[in-house]
VOGUVEX-667808 format. One record per residue (C-alpha): z, x, y. Coordinates in steps of 0.02 Angstrom, whole numbers, padded with zeros to 5 digits, always signed. Layout:
residues N
ZXY ...
//
This chain:
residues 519
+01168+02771-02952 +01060+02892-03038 +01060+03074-03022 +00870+03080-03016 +00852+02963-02901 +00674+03000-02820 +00622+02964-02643 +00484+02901-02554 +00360+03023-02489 +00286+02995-02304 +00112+03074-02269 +00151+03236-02229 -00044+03297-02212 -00077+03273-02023 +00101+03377-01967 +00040+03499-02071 -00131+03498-02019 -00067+03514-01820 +00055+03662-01870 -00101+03762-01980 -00225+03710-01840 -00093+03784-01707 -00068+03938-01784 -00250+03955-01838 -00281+03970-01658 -00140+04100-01636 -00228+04205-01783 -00400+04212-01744 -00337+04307-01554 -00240+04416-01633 -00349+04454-01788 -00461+04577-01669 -00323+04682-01657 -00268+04687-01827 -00423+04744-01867 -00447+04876-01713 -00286+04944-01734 -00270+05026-01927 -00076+05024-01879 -00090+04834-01890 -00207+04807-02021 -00043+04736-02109 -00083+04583-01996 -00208+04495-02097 -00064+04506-02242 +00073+04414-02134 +00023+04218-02107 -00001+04220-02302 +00190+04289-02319 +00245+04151-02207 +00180+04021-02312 +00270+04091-02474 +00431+04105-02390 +00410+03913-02323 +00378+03877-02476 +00543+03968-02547 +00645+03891-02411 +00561+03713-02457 +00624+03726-02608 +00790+03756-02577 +00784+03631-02428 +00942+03541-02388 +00976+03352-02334 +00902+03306-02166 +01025+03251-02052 +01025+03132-01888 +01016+03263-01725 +00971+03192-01573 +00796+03204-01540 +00797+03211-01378 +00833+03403-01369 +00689+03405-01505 +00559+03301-01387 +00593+03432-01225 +00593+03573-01323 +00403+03537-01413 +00341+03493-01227 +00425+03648-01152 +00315+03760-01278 +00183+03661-01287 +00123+03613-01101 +00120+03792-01057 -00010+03839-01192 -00157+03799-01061 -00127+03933-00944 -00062+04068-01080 -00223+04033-01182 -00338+04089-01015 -00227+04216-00984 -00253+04295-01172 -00412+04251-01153 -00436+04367-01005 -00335+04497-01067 -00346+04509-01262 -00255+04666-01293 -00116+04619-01178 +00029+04622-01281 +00146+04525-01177 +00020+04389-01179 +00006+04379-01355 +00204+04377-01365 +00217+04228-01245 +00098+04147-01347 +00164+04174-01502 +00339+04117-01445 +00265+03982-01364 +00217+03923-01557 +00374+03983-01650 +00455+03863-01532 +00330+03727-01572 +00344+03747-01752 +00557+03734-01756 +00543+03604-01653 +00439+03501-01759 +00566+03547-01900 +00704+03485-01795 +00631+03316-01766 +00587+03306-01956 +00769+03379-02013 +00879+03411-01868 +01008+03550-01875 +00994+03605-02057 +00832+03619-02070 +00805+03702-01928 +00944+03836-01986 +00853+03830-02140 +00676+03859-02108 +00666+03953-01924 +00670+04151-02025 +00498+04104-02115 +00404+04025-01948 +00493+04184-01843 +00426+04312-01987 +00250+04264-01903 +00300+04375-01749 +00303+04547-01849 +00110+04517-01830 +00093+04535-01652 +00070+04712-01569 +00219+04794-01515 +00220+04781-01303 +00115+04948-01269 +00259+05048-01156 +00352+05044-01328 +00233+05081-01433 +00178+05230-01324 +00343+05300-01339 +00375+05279-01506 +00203+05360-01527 +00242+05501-01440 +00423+05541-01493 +00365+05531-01684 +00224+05638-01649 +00304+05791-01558 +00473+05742-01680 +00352+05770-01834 +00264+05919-01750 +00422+06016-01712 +00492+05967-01915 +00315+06014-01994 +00318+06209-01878 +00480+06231-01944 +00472+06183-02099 +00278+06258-02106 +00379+06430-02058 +00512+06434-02213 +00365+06401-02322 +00277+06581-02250 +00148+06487-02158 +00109+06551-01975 +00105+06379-01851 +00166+06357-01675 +00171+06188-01603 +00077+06151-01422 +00117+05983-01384 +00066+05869-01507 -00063+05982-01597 -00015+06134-01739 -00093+06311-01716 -00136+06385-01904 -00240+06514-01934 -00396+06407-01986 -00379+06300-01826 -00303+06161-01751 -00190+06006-01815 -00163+05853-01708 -00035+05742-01735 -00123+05587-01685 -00077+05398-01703 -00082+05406-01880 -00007+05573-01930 +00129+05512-01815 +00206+05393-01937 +00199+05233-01802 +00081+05150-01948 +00197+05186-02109 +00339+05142-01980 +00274+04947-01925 +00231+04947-02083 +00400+04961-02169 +00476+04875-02057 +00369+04702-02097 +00413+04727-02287 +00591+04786-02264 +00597+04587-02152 +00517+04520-02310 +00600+04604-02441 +00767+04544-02372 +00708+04357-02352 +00667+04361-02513 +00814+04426-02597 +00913+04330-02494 +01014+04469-02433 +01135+04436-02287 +01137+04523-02107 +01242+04684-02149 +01140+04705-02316 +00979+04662-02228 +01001+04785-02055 +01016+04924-02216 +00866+04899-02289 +00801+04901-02117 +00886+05073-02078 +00812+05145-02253 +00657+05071-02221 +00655+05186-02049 +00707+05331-02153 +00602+05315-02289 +00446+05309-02173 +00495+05443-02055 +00522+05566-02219 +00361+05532-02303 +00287+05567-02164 +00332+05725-02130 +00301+05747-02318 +00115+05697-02266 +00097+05822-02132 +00169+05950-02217 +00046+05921-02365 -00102+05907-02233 -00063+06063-02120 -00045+06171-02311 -00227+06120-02359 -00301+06137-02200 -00210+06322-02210 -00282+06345-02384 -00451+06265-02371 -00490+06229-02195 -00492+06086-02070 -00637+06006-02173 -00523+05996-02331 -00392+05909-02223 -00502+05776-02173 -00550+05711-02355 -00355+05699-02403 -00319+05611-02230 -00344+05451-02273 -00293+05466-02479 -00125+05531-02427 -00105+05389-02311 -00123+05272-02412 +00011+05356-02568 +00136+05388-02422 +00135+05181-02363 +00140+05144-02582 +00279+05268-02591 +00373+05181-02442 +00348+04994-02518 +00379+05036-02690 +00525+05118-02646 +00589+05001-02521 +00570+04866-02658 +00705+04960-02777 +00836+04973-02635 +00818+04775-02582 +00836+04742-02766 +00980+04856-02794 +01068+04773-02625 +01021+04594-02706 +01218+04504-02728 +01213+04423-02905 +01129+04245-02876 +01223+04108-02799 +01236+03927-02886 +01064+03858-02849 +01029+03724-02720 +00990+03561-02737 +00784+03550-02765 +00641+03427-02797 +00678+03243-02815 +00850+03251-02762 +00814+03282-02582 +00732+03142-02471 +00562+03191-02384 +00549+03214-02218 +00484+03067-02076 +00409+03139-01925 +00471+03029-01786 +00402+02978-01650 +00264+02950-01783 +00127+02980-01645 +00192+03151-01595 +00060+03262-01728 -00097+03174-01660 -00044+03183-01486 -00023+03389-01522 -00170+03378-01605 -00254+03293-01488 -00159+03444-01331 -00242+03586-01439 -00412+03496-01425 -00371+03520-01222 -00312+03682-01239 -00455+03745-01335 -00579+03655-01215 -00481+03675-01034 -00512+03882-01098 -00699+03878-01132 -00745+03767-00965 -00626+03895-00842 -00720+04046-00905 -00884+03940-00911 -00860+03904-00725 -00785+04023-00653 -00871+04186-00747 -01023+04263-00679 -01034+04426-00757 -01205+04488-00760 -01238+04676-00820 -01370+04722-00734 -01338+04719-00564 -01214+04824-00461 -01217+04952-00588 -01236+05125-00605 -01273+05253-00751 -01267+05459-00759 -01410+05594-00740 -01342+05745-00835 -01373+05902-00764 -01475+05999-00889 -01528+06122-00758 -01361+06179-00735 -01299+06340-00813 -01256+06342-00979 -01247+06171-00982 -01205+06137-01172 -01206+05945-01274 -01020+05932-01330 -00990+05819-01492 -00885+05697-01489 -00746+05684-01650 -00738+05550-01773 -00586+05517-01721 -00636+05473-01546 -00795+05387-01612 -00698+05266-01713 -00561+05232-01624 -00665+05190-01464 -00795+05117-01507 -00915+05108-01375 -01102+05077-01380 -01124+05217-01303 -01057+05406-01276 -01102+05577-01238 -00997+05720-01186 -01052+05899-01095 -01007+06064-01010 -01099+06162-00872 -01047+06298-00764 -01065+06292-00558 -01047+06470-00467 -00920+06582-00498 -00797+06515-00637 -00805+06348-00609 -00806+06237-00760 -00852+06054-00773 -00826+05939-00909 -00921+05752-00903 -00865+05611-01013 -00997+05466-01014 -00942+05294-01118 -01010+05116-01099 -00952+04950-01198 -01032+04802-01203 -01110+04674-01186 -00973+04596-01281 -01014+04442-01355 -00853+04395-01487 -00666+04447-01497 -00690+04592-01582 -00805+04671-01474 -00686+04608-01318 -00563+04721-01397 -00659+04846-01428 -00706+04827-01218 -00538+04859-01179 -00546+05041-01242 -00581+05111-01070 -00427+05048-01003 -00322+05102-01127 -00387+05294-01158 -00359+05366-01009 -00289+05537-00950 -00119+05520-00926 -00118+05455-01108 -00239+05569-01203 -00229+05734-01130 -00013+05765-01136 -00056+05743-01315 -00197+05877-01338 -00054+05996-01280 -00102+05981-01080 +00030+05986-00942 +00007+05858-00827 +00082+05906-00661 +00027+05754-00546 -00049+05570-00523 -00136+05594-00340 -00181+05394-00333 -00348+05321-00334 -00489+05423-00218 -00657+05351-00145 -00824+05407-00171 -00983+05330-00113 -01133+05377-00191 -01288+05289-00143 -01208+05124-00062 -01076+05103-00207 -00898+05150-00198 -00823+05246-00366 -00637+05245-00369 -00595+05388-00471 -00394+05393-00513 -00365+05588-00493 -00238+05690-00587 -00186+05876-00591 -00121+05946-00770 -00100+06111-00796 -00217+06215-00954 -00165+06383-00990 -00080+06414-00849 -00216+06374-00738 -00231+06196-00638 -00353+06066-00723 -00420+05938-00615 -00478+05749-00696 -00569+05612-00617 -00547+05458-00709 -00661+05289-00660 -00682+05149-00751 -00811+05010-00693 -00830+04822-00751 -00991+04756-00741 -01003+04607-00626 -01092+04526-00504 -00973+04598-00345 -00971+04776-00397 -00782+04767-00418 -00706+04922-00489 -00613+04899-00624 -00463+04784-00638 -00365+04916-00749 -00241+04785-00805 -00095+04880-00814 +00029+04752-00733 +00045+04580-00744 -00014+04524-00566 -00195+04613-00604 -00187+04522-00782 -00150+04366-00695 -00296+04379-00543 -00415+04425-00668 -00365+04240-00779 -00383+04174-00603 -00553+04220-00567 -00602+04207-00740 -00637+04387-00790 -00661+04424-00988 -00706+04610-00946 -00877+04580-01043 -00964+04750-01006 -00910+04923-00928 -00926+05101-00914 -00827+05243-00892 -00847+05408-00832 -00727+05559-00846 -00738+05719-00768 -00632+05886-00764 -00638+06038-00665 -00573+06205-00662 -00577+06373-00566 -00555+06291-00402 -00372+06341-00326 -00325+06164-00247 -00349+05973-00249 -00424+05983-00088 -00560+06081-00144 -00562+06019-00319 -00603+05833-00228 -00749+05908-00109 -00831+05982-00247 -00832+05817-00346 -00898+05734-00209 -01043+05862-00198 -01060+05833-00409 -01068+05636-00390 -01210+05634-00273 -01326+05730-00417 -01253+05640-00556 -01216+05477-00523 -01352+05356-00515 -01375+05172-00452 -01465+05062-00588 -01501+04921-00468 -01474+04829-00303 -01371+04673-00284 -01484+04531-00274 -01469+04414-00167 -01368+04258-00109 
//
């Protein structure tokens, strides 16, 4: 028999038009995010470096062999069927990272099964690192991310103020924010090093597909990867903090971004040389081409039956929200009177930063003063309508900024969560979640209320567990429109007080836009 003996070629068009159409779905709910979130801008990037390391494993592909296909058959139904229910669940809760997890394991499992059927065991040995590279896209579950966050930034603070002293420059660190002598430096998400971080660690994955490393040699490259982006980091700050020192906060803002974006170069380039170095010298190549038969899809009905389950998926989605929501902005709502009249009442402007990374439609910020030392600070935001992903994302911003997050990183001490408090203010019922952090020594007070626009009034389902991410997929909540409102107090001694006086505050402040209509 021949050596290039060549082999038939079965249509391979429609599996690979139910695998793209599957995971087309997948990247149009997460693509929001990785284009809300900078730190996973990378996103966009990924599906494209799946396909070229398919393709390098399809190259290289070895002989099919006979598995059962059986164990194939259950495990494409087992990820399949429960696509329905995880699709109105991600739906409902967009930013949800567990949800996008399920769902993308939910495909990953898909996908190898479908290999398995076409090439049993080998292949699926062979091919499952490209189709599980697809998961370095999704957003990291947001309790780790947080922490991560967090450590890196008050890590990186404490380096930079030590560092920042050898070098003769005067800084002390409060929380996650530098003291200079031309102002203030906060370490936010991106001076933290979380985005030069996920970053690295996507190309470190790829970099060590590519060169074919194996585990010991890859887990290095992930470990230098790590240190590589946690050093030029610091680097960063320490090169922002100098020119803000020399030429103001101003001149720090112009080489934010620039620096940014030499730092991640610096990290890729650099992680590049070290996978090369850690390449092994090249192994007798595989067998490629002609030699090895193509693949047969069997049962042969199996890709238009998928195809046919996405059609349901896709559809079963778009008639449970059109039932079942009822959203309608304009009713059960309510909006804010500032008090101008109020002493010293002063128009507070909000920073870029805030600005772009919440993106509301609409925000305004103030101070006023009320008797003898008492302080008040309003925070006003409102999102939506939203009509497409993106602005569902963007929605989802009053959930996610809230005090317990935000403030501990502006340096504040927070001292207690006192639970969710009541306040009715002409016929509607505000909860306000209600903290106590300490400022200077001196208690703090904040009054935190989101609001989702609805027909019921609800307050807001803050979706931060999975039973209130589930009952809002159950009663077919997308969280189209909502407001926020945010306000702090100080110089009052106690909660007690602190709560009266808020209640006194709301009834000027707060006003209703309409009534319900009716039944």
């Amino acid at each position: 028999m021949s050596d290039t003996q060549t082999y038939p070629r079965p249509a391979l068009w429609l599996p690979a038009l139910v695998v793209g159409a599957y995971w087309l779905a997948c990247a149009r709910l997460l693509s929001p995010q990785w284009s809300f979130y900078a730190q996973y801008n990378y996103g966009w990037a990924v599906p494209f470096l799946c396909g070229y390391l398919f393709w390098q494993r399809w190259i290289t592909r070895p002989v099919p062999d006979a598995s059962p296909k059986a164990t194939g058959i259950f495990l494409l139904l087992l990820c399949a069927l429960p696509l329905l229910p995880t699709r109105v669940i991600v739906e409902a809760n967009p930013i949800w990272r567990v949800g996008s997890w399920v769902m993308g394991l939910e495909l990953v499992g898909l996908t190898t099964a479908l290999l398995y059927l076409a090439g049993g065991k080998n292949w699926l040995k062979h091919f499952w690192f490209p189709v599980a590279f697809y998961l370095v896209a999704i957003p990291w579950p947001s309790q780790w991310e947080d922490f991560v966050v967090q450590f890196l930034a008050r890590g990186n603070t404490q380096v930079a103020v030590e560092a920042l002293t050898v070098l003769g420059i005067p800084a002390l660190p409060h929380g996650n924010v530098i003291e200079i002598s031309t102002g203030m430096v906060g370490i936010d998400e991106a001076c933290s090093g979380i985005r030069s971080l996920q970053a690295t660690l996507m190309m470190a994955l790829f970099f060590g597909e590519t060169n074919r490393l194996n585990f010991v040699r890859r887990a290095l490259l992930l470990a230098a990867g790590v240190g590589l982006a946690l050093f030029c980091n610091v680097v960063r700050t320490l090169l922002l903090v100098w020119i803000a020192s020399r030429s103001g906060l101003e001149a720090m803002e112009k080489w934010h971004d620039p620096t940014g974006i030499v730092i991640l170069l610096a990290c890729f380039t650099t992680l590049w040389l070290v996978a090369a170095r850690l390449n092994p010298a090249k192994n007798a190549k595989a067998e490629i081409g002609s030699k090895i038969p193509w693949p047969e899809l069997k049962p042969r009905w199996m890709p238009a039956a998928l195809l046919g389950w996405l059609v349901v998926v896709e559809a079963g989605n778009a008639l449970w929200f059109g039932v079942r929501e009822q959203a309608d902005a304009a009713r059960l709502n309510w909006n804010v009177r500032w008090p101008t009249d109020h002493a010293q009442f002063r128009e507070v402007e909000l920073s870029r930063r805030v600005i772009l990374e919440m993106r509301f439609k609409e925000g305004r910020s103030a101070t006023w003063t009320e008797g003898e030392g008492v302080a008040w600070q309003l925070f006003y935001f409102r999102w939506g309508p939203a009509a497409g992903l993106v602005e569902r994302v963007s929605v989802q911003c009053a959930k996610t900024h809230r005090p317990e997050v935000c403030l501990p990183a502006a340096g504040l001490e927070l001292r207690e969560q006192r639970g969710v408090k009541d306040f009715t203010v002409d016929g509607l019922t505000l909860p306000f979640r209600a903290y106590t952090f300490t400022h200077r020594g001196a208690p703090l007070f904040v009054y935190f209320c989101a609001w989702e626009d609805g027909t019921r009034g609800l307050a807001a389902n803050m979706r931060e567990n999975t039973a209130s991410r589930l009952a809002a997929a159950l009663a077919g909540s997308r969280s189209l429109s909502q407001r926020v409102v945010e306000i702090a107090v100080s110089g009052i001694p106690d909660a007690e007080k602190a709560d009266a006086a808020l209640a006194a505050q709301l009834t000027q402040i707060i006003t209703r836009e309409s009534q319900p209509s009716p039944k």
